[in-house]
C-alpha positions in Angstrom: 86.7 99.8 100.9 90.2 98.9 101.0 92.4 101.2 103.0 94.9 103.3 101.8 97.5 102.6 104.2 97.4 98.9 103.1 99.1 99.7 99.7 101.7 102.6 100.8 105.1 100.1 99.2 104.5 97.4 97.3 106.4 94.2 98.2 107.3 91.1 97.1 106.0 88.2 98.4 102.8 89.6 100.5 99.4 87.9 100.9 96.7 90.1 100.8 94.4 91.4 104.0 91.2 89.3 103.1 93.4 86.9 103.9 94.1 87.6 107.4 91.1 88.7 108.1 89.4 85.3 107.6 92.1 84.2 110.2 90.7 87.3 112.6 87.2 86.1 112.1 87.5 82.5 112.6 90.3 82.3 115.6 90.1 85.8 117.7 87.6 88.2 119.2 87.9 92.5 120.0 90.8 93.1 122.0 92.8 89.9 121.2 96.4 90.1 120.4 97.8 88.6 117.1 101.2 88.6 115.8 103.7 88.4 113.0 107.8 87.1 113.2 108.3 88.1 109.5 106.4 90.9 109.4 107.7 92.0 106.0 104.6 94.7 104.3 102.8 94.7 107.5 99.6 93.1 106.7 98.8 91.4 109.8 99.8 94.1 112.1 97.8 96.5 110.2 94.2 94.7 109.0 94.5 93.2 112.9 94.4 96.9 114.0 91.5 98.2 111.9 89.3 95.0 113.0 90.1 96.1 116.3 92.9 93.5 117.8 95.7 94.5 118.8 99.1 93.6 117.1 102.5 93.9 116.8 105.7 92.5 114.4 108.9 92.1 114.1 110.8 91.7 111.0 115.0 91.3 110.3 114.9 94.0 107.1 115.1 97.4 107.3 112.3 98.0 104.3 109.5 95.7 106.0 110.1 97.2 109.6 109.8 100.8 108.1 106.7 100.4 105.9 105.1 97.9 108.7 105.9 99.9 111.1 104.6 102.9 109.8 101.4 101.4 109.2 101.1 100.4 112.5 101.3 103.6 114.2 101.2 106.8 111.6 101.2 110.2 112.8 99.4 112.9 111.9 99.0 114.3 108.4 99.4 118.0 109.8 102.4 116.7 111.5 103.5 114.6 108.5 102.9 118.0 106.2 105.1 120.0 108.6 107.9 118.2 108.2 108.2 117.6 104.6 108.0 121.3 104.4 110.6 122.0 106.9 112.8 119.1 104.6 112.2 121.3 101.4 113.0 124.5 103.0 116.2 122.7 104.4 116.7 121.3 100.8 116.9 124.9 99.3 118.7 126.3 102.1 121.6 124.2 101.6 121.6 124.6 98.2 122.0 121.0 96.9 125.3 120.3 99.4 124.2 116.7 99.9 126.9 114.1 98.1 125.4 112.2 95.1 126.6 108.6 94.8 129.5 107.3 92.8 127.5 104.6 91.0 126.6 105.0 87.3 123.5 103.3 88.2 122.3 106.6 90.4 123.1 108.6 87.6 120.2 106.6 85.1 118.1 105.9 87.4 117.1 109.4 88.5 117.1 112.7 86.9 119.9 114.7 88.6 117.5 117.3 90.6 115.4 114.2 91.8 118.5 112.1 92.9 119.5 115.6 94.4 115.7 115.7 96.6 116.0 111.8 97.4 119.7 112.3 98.4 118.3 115.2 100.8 115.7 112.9 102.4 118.3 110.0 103.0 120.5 111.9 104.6 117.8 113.8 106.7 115.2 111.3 107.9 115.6 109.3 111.5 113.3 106.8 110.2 114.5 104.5 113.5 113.8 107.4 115.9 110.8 109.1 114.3 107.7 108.2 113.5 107.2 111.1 111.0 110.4 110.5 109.5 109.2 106.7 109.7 106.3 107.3 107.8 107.6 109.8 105.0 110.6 107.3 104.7 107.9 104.4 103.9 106.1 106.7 101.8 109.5 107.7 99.9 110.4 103.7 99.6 106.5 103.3 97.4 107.7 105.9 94.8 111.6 105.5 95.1 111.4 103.0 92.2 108.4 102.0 89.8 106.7 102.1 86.2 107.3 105.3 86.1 106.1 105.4 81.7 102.7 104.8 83.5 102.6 107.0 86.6 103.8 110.5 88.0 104.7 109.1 91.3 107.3 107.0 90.7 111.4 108.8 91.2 113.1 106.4 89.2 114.0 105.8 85.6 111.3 102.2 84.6 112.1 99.8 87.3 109.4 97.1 88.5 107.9 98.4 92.0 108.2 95.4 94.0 111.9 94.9 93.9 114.9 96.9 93.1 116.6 95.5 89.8 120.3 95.1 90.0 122.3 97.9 88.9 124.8 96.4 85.8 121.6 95.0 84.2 119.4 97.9 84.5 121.6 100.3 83.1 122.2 98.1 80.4 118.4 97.7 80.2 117.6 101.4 80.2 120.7 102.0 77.4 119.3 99.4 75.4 115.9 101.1 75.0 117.0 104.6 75.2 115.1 105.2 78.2 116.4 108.5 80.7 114.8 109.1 84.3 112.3 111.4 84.6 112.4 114.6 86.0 110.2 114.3 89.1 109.6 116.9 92.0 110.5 114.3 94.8 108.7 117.0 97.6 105.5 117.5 95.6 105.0 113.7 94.8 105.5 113.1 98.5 103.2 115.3 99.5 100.5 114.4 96.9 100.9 110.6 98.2 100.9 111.1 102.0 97.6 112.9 101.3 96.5 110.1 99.4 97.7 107.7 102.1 96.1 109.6 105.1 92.6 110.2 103.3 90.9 107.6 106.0 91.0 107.2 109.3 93.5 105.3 110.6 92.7 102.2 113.3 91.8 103.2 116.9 94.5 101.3 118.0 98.1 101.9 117.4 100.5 98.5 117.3 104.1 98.1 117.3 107.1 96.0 114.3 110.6 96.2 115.8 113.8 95.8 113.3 114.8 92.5 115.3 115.2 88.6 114.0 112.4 86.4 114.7 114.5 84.6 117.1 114.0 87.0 119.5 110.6 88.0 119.4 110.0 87.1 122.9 112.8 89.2 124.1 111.7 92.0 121.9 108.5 92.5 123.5 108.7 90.9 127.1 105.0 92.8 127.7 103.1 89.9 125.6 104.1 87.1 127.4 101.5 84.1 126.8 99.3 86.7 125.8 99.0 85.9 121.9 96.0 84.3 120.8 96.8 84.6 117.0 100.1 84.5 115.0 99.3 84.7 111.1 102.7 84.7 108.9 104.6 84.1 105.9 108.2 83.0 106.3 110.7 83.6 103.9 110.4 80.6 101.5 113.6 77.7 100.6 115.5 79.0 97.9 113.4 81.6 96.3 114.4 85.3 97.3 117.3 87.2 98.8 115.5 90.2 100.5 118.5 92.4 100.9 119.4 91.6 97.4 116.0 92.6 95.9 115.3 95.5 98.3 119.0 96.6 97.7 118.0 100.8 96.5 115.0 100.3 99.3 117.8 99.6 101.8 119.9 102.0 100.3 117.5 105.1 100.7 117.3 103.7 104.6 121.4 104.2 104.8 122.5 100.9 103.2 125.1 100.4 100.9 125.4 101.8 97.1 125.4 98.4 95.7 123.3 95.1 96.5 124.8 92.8 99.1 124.0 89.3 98.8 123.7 86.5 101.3 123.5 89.5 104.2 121.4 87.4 105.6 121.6 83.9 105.3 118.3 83.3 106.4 116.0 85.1 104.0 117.9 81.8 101.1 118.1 78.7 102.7 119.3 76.0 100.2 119.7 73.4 102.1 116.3 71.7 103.0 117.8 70.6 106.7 119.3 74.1 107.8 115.7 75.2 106.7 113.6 73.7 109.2 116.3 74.3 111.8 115.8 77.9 110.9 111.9 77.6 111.4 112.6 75.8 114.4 114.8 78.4 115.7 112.1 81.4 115.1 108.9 79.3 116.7 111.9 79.0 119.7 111.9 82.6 120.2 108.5 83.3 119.3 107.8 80.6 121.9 107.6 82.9 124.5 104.3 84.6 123.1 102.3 82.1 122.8 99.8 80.3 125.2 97.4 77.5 125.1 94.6 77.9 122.4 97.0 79.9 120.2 96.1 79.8 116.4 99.0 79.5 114.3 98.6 80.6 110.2 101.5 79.8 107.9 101.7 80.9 104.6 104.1 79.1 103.0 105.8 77.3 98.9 109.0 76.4 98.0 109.6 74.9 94.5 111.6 71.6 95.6 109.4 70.7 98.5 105.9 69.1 97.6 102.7 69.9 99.6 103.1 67.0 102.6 106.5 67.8 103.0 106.2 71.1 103.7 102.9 70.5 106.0 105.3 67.5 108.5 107.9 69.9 107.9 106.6 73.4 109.5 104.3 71.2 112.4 107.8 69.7 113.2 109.4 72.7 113.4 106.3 74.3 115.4 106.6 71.1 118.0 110.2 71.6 118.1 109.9 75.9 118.7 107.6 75.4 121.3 108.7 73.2 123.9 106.2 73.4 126.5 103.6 73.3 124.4 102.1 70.3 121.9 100.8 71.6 118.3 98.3 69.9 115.8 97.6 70.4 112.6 93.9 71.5 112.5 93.7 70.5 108.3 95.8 69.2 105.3 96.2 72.8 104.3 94.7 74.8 101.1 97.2 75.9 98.0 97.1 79.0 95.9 98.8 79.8 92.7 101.4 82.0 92.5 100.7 84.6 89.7 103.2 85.6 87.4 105.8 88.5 88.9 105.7 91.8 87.6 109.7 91.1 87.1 109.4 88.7 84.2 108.7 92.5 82.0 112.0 93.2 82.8 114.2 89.7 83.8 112.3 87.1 80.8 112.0 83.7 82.3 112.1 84.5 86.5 109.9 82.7 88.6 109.1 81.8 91.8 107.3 79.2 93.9 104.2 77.8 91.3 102.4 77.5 94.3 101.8 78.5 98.1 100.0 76.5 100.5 98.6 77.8 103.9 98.4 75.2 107.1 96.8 76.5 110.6 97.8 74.6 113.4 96.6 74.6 116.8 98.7 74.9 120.7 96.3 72.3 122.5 98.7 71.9 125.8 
C-alpha cells in the first residue's frame, strides 16, 4: 500500500517511488545511506527511509525543501493537531488583522475569508525553524492551489495542482468562464488532510533535506563523508522549467514575493547546452565529497534538444569531471520512459515538456 506521506504536494517533474525502490533493491542493503542533490518532492529521501536506509537531501527551492523535508522527519499528529488549533484560536483572536495582498490575482483566486486563514498561516508558520510548522506549511502548499470543481480540499479558485499558473492569465482565465473561488474553511481542510496524511506509520528512521544548492552538499552535511552508497536523482532538465516561476504562489505562501520571479535561479533553465553540463559538473563537484568507492549513481534525466547518446556522454562526463578522485562508468545504455501529457495543457493548450526521460546508473569503480 502506497503511503500517504508520499502524495502530501503534488509536483512537477517527480518520478515515482517504485522507481527508487528498484534502485534500493538492486544497489544497497539495511542501514545504507542514499542521497539526493535535487531533492525536489522528496522521493528518495522518503521511500529510502520506509525500506529502512537511511537518507538525506538537499534541494535550492523553498517548496521541495519544505515538502521533502517534511516527509523526511514529521512530527507527531497530536503535536501537529495542537498547533493548528492554537493557529485558529490566534486567527479569531486577532480578528482578521493580517494584511491581504495588493494583487488582483489574490483577490480571484481565493474567497476573501480563505485568503484571510491562508494569510494567517503565512504570516504565522516558521516552516525553517519548526518541524510542525514544516509540516502544516507542506500540508498547506498540497491544497493552496488545485481542481478545486472536483475536490473540497483545494483553497484556490481552478488552478492545476502541480504548478502555480501565472497571475495575468489566470484571472483572465477564471473571468473568461465566470468561475469565483470557493469559500473553503482553510483550518478544517488542514486538519482533515494532516489526518489523512498521518493515518500510517511513519519510517523508523527519520532523514534530513537542507534548503542549500547542490554545490554544496558536501559542506551541508560534513557527517556523511564517503559514506553514501547510493545517490538516485533527477536534475532539473535543459530548457524545460523555471521552478520559481511555476511554484511562484507555493513560494509565496513560504514568504516569497506577490508576483512570479523569473530566472531567480539560473540554474533550474539552462539554455545553453555547454553552461549545462558545466552546471552538472559543478553539483557532482560538491556532491563529490559524499561519495566513496562502489557508489551507485541513478540519473533521471530528458531534455527536448538533446537526443538519448548525448545526454548519456554528457552526464558520465560531467560525473568524471564532479568527481575528481574517483573514475565513473556507465553500467548500461540507459532505459527511456515517456513523458505523459501535463495536467497544464487543460488550462495553457499546446504546453509540453520533454517527450521523453531516460534513466542512466553509473558506477564509482576507483
Amino acid at each position: 500500500m502506497r503511503h500517504p506521506l508520499h502524495s502530501i504536494c503534488p509536483y512537477f517533474a517527480m518520478f515515482p517511488e517504485d522507481f527508487v525502490a528498484k534502485q534500493l533493491l538492486a544497489f544497497t542493503r539495511r542501514g545504507d545511506w542514499v542521497f539526493d542533490p535535487f531533492s525536489g518532492r522528496g522521493t528518495t529521501v522518503f521511500e529510502s527511509l520506509i525500506n529502512g536506509r537511511n537518507a538525506a537531501g538537499t534541494d535550492i527551492n523553498p517548496v521541495a525543501a519544505c515538502i521533502s523535508g517534511a516527509k523526511a522527519d514529521s512530527p507527531t499528529l497530536r503535536n501537529t493537531l495542537t498547533r493548528l488549533d492554537a493557529l485558529e484560536a490566534s486567527y479569531v483572536e486577532t480578528r482578521n488583522c493580517s494584511p491581504r495582498p495588493a494583487s488582483e490575482f489574490f483577490k480571484w483566486c481565493f474567497h476573501e475569508k480563505t485568503l484571510g486563514e491562508v494569510q494567517h498561516l503565512r504570516t504565522n508558520l516558521d516552516w525553517r525553524k519548526s518541524k510542525v510548522d514544516r509540516f502544516i506549511s507542506a500540508v498547506a502548499l498540497g491544497c493552496l492551489h488545485g481542481e478545486s470543481h472536483k475536490t473540497p480540499n483545494c483553497l484556490s479558485n481552478r488552478m492545476p495542482r502541480t504548478i502555480s499558473t501565472k497571475p495575468e492569465y489566470s484571472v483572465k482565465w477564471w473571468k473568461a468562464r465566470g468561475l469565483s473561488a470557493p469559500e473553503r474553511s482553510t483550518f478544517a481542510v488542514l486538519r482533515s488532510m494532516v489526518k489523512f496524511r498521518m493515518q500510517e506509520r511513519p519510517p523508523e528512521l527519520s532523514g534530513d533535506v537542507k534548503l542549500r544548492d547542490a554545490r554544496l552538499s558536501g559542506k551541508a552535511f560534513p557527517s556523511l563523508k564517503e559514506k553514501v552508497s547510493l545517490i538516485v536523482t533527477s536534475p532539473p532538465y535543459l530548457d524545460t522549467t523555471d521552478y520559481n516561476e511555476d511554484q511562484w504562489l507555493r513560494l509565496w505562501f513560504l514568504g516569497g514575493p506577490e508576483l512570479p520571479i523569473s530566472g531567480k535561479n539560473r540554474d533550474d533553465r539552462h539554455t545553453n547546452l555547454g553552461d549545462y553540463w558545466s552546471f552538472l559538473q559543478e553539483a557532482w563537484a560538491g556532491v563529490e565529497p559524499l561519495v566513496k568507492r562502489g557508489t551507485h549513481v541513478v540519473v533521471r534525466i530528458g531534455g527536448t534538444r538533446i537526443p538519448k547518446q548525448d545526454l548519456s556522454e554528457g552526464v558520465l562526463q560531467s560525473l568524471q569531471s564532479g568527481f575528481q578522485g574517483y573514475r565513473v562508468k556507465a553500467l548500461h545504455a540507459g532505459a527511456t520512459t515517456e513523458i505523459r501529457n501535463r495536467q497544464t495543457n487543460v488550462f495553457r493548450p499546446g504546453t509540453s515538456a520533454a517527450r521523453f526521460e531516460h534513466d542512466f546508473t553509473f558506477k564509482v569503480v576507483g
